[in-house]
C-alpha positions as CSV (number, residue, x, y, z in Angstrom):
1,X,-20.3,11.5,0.1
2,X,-17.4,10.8,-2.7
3,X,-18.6,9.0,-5.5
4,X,-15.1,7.8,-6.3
5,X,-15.1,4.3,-5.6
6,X,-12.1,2.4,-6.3
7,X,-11.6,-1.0,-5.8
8,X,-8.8,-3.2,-5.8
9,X,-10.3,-5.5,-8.8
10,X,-10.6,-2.6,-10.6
11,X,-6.9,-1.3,-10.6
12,X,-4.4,-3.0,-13.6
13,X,-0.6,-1.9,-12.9
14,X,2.0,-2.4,-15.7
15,X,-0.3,-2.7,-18.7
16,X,0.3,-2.9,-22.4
17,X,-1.0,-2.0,-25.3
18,X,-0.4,-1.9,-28.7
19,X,-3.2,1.3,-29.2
20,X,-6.5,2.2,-28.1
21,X,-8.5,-0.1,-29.9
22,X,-6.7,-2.5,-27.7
23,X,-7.4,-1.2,-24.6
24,X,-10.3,-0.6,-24.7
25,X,-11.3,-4.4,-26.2
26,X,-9.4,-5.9,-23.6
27,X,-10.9,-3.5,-20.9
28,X,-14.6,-3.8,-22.0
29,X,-14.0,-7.4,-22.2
30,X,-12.8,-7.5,-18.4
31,X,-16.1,-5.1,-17.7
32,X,-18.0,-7.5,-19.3
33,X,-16.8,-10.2,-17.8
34,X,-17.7,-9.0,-14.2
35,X,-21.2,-7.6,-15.6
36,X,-20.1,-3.8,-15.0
37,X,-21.3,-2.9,-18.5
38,X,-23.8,-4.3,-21.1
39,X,-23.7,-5.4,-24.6
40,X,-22.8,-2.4,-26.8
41,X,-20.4,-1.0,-24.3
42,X,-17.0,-1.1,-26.5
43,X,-18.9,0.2,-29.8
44,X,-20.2,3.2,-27.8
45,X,-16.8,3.8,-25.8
46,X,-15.1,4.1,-29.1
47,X,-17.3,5.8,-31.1
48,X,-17.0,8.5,-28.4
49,X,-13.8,8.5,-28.1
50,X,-13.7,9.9,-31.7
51,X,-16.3,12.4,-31.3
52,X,-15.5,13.8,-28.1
53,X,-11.6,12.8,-27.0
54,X,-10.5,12.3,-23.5
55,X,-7.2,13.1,-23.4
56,X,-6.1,15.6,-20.9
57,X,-3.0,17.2,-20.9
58,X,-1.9,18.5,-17.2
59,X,1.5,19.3,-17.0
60,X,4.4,16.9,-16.8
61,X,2.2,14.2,-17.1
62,X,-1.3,13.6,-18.9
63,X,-4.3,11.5,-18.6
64,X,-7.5,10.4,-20.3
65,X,-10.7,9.6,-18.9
66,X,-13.1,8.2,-21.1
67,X,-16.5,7.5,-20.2
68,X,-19.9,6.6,-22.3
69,X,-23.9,6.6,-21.8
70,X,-24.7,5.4,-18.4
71,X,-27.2,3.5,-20.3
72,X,-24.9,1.1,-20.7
73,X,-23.5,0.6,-17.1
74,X,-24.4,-1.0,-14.4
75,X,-22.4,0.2,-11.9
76,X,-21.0,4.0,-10.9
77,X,-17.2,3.4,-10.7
78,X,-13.6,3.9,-12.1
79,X,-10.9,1.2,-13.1
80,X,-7.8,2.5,-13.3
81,X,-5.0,1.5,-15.9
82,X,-1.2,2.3,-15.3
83,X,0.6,1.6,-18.7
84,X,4.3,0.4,-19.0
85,X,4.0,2.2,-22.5
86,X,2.0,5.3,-22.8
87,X,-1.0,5.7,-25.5
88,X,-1.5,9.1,-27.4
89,X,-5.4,9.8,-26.8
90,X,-6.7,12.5,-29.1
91,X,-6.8,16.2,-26.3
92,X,-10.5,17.2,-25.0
93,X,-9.5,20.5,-25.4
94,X,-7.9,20.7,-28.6
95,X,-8.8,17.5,-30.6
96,X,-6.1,18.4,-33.5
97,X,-3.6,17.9,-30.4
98,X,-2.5,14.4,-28.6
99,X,-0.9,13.6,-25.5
100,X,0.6,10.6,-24.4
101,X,-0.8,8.9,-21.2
102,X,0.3,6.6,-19.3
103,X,-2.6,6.6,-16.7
104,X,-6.1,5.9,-17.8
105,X,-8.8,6.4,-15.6
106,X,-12.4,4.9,-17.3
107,X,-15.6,5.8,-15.6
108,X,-18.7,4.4,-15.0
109,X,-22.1,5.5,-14.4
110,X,-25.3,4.0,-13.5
111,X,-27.3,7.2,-13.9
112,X,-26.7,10.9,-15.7
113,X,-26.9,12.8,-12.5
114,X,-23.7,10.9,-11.2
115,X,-21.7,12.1,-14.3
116,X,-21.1,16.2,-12.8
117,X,-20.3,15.2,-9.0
118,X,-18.1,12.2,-10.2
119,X,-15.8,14.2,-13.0
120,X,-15.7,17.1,-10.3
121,X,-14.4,15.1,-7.9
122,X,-11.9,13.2,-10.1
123,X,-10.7,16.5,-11.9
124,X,-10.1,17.7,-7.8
125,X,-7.6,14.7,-7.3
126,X,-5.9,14.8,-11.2
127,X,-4.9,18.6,-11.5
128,X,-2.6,17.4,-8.7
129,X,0.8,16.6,-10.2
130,X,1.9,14.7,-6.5
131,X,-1.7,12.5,-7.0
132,X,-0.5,11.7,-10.9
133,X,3.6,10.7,-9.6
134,X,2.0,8.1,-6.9
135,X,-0.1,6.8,-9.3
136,X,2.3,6.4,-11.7
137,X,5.2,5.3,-8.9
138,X,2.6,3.0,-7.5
139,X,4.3,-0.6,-7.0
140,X,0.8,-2.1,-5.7
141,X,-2.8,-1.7,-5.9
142,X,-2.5,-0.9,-2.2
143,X,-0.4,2.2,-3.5
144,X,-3.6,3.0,-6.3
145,X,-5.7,3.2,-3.7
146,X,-4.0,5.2,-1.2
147,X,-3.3,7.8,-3.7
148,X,-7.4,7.7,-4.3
149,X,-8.3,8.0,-0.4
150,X,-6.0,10.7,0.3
C-alpha cells in the first residue's frame, strides 16, 4: 500500500516566495491551521533545514523535500508547492552546493517507521524527469494529482 497521499487541499500552484524563511512560515502556518502539525513545527523544520539540506538536484530540474521529527505531526502526508519563482535550497548531497527548485514537496509523518517506505516511494516517482515536467506544467490540482497516481 503507497503511503503517498496527496490531497487536493494540500497542493498550492503558482506560489511565491521571497526565500525560504517565507515558505516555510507561510506553509507551517497553513499546516497549523488545519492541525497537520503541532506547536514547534517551523522552528524544527528550519533548524533542519540548516543541518541537514533538502535540496535535490536531478537533472534539468531540481527539487527539495524537507521533512522534520514525526514528533511533531499529526498526520503521514505531502503538500506540494509549485513556485512561479524558484528558491535555491542548500544540496543534500553536497551542502556547499545549491540548486534552484521550483517544486517543493514537504512531508509528513506521524511515526518514524513511515519515514523509509514514504522517501522510497517519493524518490521512485522524482528521479523521473516526465513526473517533474507535469508537475511543473500542471495547470490544476487535478493535473498534481494525476501526475502522483500515475
Amino acid at each position: 500500500m503507497s503511503l503517498i497521499k496527496l490531497e487536493e487541499k494540500n497542493i498550492l500552484l503558482n506560489q511565491s516566495f521571497s526565500n525560504q524563511e517565507e515558505y516555510f512560515q507561510k506553509i507551517t502556518k497553513k499546516l497549523m491551521t488545519e492541525n497537520m502539525v503541532k506547536e514547534g513545527y517551523f522552528e524544527s523544520i528550519t533548524k533542519r533545514e540548516i543541518t541537514y539540506p533538502t535540496g535535490l538536484y536531478i537533472g534539468e530540474q531540481s527539487i527539495a523535500i524537507p521533512h522534520t521529527d514525526y514528533q511533531l505531526s499529526n498526520v503521514t502526508a505531502i503538500l506540494v508547492s509549485v513556485l512561479k519563482d524558484s528558491l535555491p535550497f542548500q544540496r543534500m548531497d553536497d551542502p556547499e552546493e545549491t540548486v534552484s527548485v521550483n517544486v517543493i514537496i514537504q512531508l509528513l509523518f506521524d511515526s518514524p517507521d513511515k519515514q523509509p517506505q514514504l522517501l522510497k516511494e517519493l524518490m521512485n516517482k522524482v528521479t523521473n524527469q516526465d513526473f517533474l515536467q507535469a508537475i511543473l506544467g500542471a495547470k490544476s490540482k487535478t493535473e498534481v494529482l494525476t501526475a502522483f497516481n500515475k
